[in-house]
N, C-alpha and C positions, 0 to 999 in steps of 0.2 A: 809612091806606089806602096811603098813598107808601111805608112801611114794608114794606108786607106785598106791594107789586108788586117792588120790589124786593128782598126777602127770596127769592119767585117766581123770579127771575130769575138770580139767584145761584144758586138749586138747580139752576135746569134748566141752566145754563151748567156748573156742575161735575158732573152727569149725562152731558154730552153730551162733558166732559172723559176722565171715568171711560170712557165706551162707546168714544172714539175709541182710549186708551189700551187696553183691552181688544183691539179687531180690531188694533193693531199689536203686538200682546204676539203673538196669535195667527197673524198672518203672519210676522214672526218665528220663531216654535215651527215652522211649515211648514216657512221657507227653512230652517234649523239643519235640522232633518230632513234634509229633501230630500240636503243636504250629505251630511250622516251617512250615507247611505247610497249615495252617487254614493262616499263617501270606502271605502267597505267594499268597493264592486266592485271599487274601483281597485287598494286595497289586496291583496284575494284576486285 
């Protein structure tokens, strides 16, 4: 039973790792954007 709560508890903890890593993967890809294209007006 201790095995299997903590087994539980590892998944959800490296889920919530994965998801958090995700939306900063994502807001990152935004900000480089956003760059990328303030860098192209400035550029032309």
């Amino acid at each position: 039973l201790v095995f299997f709560i903590v087994t539980q508890w590892v998944v959800s903890v490296q889920w919530n790792y994965f998801y958090e890593l995700e939306y900063l993967s994502l807001i990152v890809v935004r900000v480089s954007l956003n760059g990328l294209k303030r860098c192209t007006k400035i550029c032309k």
